[in-house]
C-alpha positions in Angstrom: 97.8 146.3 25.0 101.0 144.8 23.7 103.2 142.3 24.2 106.0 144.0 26.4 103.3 145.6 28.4 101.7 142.0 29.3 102.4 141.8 32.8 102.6 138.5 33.9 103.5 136.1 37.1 104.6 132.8 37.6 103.1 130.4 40.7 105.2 127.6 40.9 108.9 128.1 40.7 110.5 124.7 40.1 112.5 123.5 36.5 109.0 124.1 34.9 108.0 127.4 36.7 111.7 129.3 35.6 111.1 127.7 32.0 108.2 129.6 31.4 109.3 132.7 33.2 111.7 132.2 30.2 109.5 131.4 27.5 107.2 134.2 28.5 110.2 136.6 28.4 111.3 135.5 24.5 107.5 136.2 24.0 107.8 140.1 25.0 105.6 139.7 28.1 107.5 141.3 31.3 107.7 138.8 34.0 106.9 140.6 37.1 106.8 138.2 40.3 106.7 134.7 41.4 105.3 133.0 44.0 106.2 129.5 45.9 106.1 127.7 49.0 109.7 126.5 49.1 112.4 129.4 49.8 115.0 127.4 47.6 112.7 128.1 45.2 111.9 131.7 45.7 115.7 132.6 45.8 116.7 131.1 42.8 114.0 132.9 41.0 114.8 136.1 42.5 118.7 135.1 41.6 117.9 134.1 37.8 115.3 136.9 37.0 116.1 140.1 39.2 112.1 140.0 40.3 110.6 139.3 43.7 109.5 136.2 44.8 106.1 135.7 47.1 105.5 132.9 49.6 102.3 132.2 47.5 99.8 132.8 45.2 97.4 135.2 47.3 100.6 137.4 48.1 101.7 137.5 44.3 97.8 138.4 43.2 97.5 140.9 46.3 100.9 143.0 46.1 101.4 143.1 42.1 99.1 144.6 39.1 98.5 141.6 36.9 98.0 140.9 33.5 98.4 137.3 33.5 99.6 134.0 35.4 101.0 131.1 34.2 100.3 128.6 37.3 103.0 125.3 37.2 102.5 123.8 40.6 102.0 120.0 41.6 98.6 119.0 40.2 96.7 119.1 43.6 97.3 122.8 43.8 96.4 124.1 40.0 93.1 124.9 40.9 93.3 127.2 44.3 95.5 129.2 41.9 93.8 129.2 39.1 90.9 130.0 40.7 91.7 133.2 42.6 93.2 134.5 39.8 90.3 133.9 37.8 88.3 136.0 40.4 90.6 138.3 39.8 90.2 138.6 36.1 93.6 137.7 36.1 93.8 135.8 32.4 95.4 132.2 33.6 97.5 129.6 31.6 98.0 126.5 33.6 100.2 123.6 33.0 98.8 120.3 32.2 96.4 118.7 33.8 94.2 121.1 34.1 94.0 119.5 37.8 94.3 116.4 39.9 90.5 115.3 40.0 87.7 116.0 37.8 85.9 118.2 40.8 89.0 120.6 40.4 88.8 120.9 37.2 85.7 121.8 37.0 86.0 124.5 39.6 88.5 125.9 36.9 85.7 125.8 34.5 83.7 127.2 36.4 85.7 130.4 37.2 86.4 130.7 34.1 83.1 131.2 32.9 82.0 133.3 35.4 85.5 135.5 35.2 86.6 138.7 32.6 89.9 136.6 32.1 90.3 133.3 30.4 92.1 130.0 31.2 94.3 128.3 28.6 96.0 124.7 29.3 99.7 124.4 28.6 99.2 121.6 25.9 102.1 122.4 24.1 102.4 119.2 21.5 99.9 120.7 19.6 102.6 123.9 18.4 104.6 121.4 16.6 104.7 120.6 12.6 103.6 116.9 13.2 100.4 118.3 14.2 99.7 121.0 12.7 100.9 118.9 9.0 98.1 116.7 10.6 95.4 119.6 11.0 96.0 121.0 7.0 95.7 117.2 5.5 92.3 117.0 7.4 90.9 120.1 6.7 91.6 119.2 3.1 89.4 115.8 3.7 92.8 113.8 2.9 92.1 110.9 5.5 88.2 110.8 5.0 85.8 109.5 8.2 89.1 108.6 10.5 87.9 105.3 12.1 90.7 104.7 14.6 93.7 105.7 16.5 96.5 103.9 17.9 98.5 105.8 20.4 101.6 105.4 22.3 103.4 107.4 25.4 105.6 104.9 26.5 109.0 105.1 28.3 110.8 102.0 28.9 112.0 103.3 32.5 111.0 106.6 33.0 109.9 106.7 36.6 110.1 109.9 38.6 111.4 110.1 42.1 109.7 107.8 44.3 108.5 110.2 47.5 108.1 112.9 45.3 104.6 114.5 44.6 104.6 112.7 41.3 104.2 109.2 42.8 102.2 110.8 46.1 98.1 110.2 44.5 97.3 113.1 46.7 99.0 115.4 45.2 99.5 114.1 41.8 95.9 112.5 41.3 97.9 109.3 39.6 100.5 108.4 38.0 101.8 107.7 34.4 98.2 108.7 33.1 97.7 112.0 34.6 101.9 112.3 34.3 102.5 111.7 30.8 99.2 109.9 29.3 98.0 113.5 29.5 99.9 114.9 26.3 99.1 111.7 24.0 95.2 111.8 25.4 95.3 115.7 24.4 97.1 115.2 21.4 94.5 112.7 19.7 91.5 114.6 20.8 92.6 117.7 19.0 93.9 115.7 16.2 89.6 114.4 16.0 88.5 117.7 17.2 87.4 116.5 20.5 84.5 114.0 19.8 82.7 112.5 22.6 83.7 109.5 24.5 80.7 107.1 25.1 82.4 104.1 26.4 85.5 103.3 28.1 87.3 99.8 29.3 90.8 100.0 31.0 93.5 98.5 32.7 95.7 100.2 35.0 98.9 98.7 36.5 101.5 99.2 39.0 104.2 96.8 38.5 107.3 98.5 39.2 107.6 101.6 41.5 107.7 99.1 44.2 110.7 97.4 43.6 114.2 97.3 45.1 115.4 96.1 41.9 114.0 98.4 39.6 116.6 99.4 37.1 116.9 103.3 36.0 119.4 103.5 33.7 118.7 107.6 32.5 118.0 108.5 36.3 114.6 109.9 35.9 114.0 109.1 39.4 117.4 110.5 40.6 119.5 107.5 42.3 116.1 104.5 42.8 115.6 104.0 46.3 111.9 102.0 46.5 111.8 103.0 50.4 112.2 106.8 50.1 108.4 107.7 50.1 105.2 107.1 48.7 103.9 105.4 45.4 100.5 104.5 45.5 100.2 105.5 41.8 100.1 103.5 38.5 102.9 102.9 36.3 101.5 102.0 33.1 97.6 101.8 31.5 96.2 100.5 29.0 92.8 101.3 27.9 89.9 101.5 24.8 87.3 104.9 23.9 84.2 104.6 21.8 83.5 107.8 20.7 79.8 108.9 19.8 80.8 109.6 16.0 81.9 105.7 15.8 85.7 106.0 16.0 87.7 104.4 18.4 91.6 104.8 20.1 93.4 102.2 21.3 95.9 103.6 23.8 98.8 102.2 26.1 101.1 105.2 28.6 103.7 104.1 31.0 106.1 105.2 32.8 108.2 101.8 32.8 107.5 98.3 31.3 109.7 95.8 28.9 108.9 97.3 25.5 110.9 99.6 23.6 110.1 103.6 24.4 107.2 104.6 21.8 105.3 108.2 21.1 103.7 107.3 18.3 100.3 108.0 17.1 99.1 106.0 13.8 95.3 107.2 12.6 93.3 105.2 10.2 90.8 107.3 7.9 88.5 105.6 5.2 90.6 107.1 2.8 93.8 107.2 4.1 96.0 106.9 6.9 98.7 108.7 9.1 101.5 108.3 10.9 103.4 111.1 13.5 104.7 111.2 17.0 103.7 113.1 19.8 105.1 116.6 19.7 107.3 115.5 16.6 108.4 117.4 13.5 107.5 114.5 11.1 104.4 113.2 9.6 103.6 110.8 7.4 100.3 110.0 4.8 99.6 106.4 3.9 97.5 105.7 0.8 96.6 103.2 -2.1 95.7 104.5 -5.8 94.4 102.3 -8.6 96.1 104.2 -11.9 97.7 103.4 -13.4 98.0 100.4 -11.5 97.2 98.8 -7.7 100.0 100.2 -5.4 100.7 101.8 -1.9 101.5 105.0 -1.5 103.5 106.6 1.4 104.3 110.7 1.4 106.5 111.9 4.1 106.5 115.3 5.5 108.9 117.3 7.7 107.9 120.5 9.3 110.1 123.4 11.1 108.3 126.0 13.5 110.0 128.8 15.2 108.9 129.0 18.1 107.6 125.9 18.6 105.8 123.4 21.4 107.0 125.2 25.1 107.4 128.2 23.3 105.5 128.8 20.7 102.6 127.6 23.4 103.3 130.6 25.6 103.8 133.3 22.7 100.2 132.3 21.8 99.1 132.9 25.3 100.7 136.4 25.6 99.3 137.7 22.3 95.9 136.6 23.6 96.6 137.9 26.8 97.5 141.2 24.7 94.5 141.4 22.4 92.2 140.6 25.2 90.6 137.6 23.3 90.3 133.9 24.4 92.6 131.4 22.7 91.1 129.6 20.0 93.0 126.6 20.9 94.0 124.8 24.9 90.6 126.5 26.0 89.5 125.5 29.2 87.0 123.6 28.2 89.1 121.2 26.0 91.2 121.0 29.0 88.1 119.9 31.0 87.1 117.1 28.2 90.8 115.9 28.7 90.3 115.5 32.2 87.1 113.5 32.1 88.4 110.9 29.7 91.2 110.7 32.5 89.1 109.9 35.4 86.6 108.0 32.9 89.9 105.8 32.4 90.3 105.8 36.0 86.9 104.5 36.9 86.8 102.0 34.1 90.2 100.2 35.4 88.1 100.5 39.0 85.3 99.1 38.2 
């Protein structure tokens, strides 16, 4: 099979949903259908893309010959569509999380397994040259046994919409973790190629989705009214990991609090260290040498990748999808280890 002839849907047709209908389309897969419970939503799909749009998932899987699905609904409802695609053999890529509880996610995993199709995760910060500059120096042993990671996805305000499914636990499973703690938590796991967490300590917060005062300066949340719906979510977390292999990550997400916005992700090796942001192009070593004298030493990269992160994401999941063969990277599985260190953070801050 080739590209052009991947034929692929899209469940989910909000800002994300038509994004990847898009990305798919610069990839040379032919979007076929979508499928999505608001009508809004179906008609501007149908509008933007000349295709049909379905009412939902089993519709879209029933009445069109498949290839693939990328799936970018709220988190509660990733894993009924994943899942019946799955049965289908239906190869799946869904969007990050790969669900809104552990339980889901594992029903994922589970189809997957016992499924002809495969399931990537749409962690797309890994396409970029920070990480992938990262990637080369460790293969070449430039950091040595890395003993620690400080990491950072922080937004000053950054709130979504209160009322909307983000802030709503039931649909969302939480809030700025599962949100946006998501990419950073991926992000360092595949930059130590996924070690096991042994022990976790948290704290998880929500200080400000409940205020009438809360100030929104770059309208994420669309014109802040604190009494337009639900938010029964956290707002920021802070939180430790042991890893079996002895390395640690210290790591703070949040959606608002009084600190400066921050992505950053600073590694400490025995031999040297590192310094990048979270889907950035730049990368940084940090060093010391003896000759011909004591001194630091700092080397700065800057990487360009075309595609790259949303795109470059997708083009990898249609050339799979073409050669038949699971991904070597976002496997479902990774996306499964993600999710546990989520609700491990979760239960930690609980208990």
């Amino acid at each position: 099979m080739s590209s052009d002839t991947v034929a692929t849907g899209v469940v989910g047709l909000g800002g994300m949903g038509t994004n990847h209908a898009q990305w798919l389309r610069e990839a040379g897969a032919e979007v076929v259908a979508g499928a999505d419970v608001v009508p809004e939503a179906r008609e501007r799909f149908a509008e933007t893309f000349d295709r049909p749009a379905c009412e939902d998932h089993e519709q879209l899987y029933d009445e069109f010959d498949l290839d693939a699905v990328v799936v970018t609904t709220p988190n509660r409802f990733h894993a009924p569509a994943a899942t019946a695609a799955l049965e289908r053999d239906i190869h799946v890529l869904c969007e990050k999380p790969l669900a809104h509880t552990l339980d889901a996610a594992e029903r994922i995993a589970t189809a997957a397994e016992g499924s002809d199709a495969f399931c990537m995760v749409g962690f797309h910060n890994r396409f970029t040259p920070g990480a992938q500059l990262f990637k080369t120096g460790q293969s070449a042993g430039v950091f040595g046994d890395i003993s620690h990671v400080e990491a950072n996805f922080v937004r000053r305000r950054g709130i979504p919409t209160p009322g909307s499914w983000f802030t709503d636990k039931s649909l969302s499973g939480g809030g700025a973790l599962i949100d946006v703690g998501v990419h950073v938590l991926d992000y360092v796991l595949y930059l130590l190629d996924f070690p096991d967490p042994v022990d976790v300590s948290a704290a998880v917060r929500s200080q400000f989705g409940h205020r009438a005062d809360y100030a929104d300066p770059e309208g994420w949340a669309d014109n802040w009214n604190d009494a337009s719906g639900t938010f029964d979510v956290d707002d920021s977390v802070s939180a430790f990991v042991e890893f079996a292999n002895g390395s640690t990550l210290s790591l703070e997400v949040a959606w608002a609090t009084n600190r400066r916005p921050d992505h950053s992700v600073r590694v400490r090796g025995t031999e040297a260290g590192a310094e990048l942001e979270v889907g950035g192009d730049e990368f940084r070593i940090l060093g010391t040498e003896t000759e011909p004298f004591d001194r630091y030493t700092e080397i700065d990269s800057e990487g360009a990748m075309d595609p790259t992160g949303h795109p470059a994401q997708d083009t990898a999941f249609v050339e799979a999808v073409a050669a038949d063969e699971p991904p070597e990277t976002n496997t479902v599985q990774q996306g499964l280890a993600v999710q546990r260190l989520i609700h491990a953070i979760y239960e930690a801050a609980d208990s």
